[in-house]
N, C-alpha and C positions, 0 to 999 in steps of 0.2 A: 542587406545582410540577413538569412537565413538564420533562426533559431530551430533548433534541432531538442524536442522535449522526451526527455527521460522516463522512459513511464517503465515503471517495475512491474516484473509476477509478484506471483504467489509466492514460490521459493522462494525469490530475491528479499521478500518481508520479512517470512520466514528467518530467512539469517540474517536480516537487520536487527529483528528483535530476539533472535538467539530461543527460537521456540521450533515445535515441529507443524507443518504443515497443515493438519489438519487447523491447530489452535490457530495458527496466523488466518484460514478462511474465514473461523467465528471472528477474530477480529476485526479483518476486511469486510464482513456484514456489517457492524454495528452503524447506527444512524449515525454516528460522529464522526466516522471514518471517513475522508475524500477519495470513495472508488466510482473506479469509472467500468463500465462494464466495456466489452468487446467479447458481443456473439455472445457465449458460453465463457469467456475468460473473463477474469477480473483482473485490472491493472489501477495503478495507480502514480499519481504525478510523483517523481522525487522530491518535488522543494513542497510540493503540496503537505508527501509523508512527512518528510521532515518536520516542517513546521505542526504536523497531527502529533508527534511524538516530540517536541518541546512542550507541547500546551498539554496535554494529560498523562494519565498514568493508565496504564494498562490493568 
């Protein structure tokens, strides 16, 4: 069986964490963040994010 992993943009963070675009990119930088680059994009795992935003605060 095939597991199929959820990987978020930028927008999609963006509106998890209820901010604009730009703010969600400096968050997705920060060293504590779990991003994964692709190319020029940045993405990130869902259960990765998730579990990023249970354990701190923004």
């Amino acid at each position: 069986m095939e597991s199929k992993t959820k990987l978020l943009n930028t927008k999609e963070v963006a509106e998890a964490l209820g901010c604009s675009l730009p703010t969600a990119r400096r968050i997705m930088q920060r060293e504590d963040f779990p991003l994964i680059r692709v190319g020029k994009n940045m993405k990130v795992n869902a259960e990765a994010f998730d579990e990023w935003t249970k354990n701190r605060r923004i």
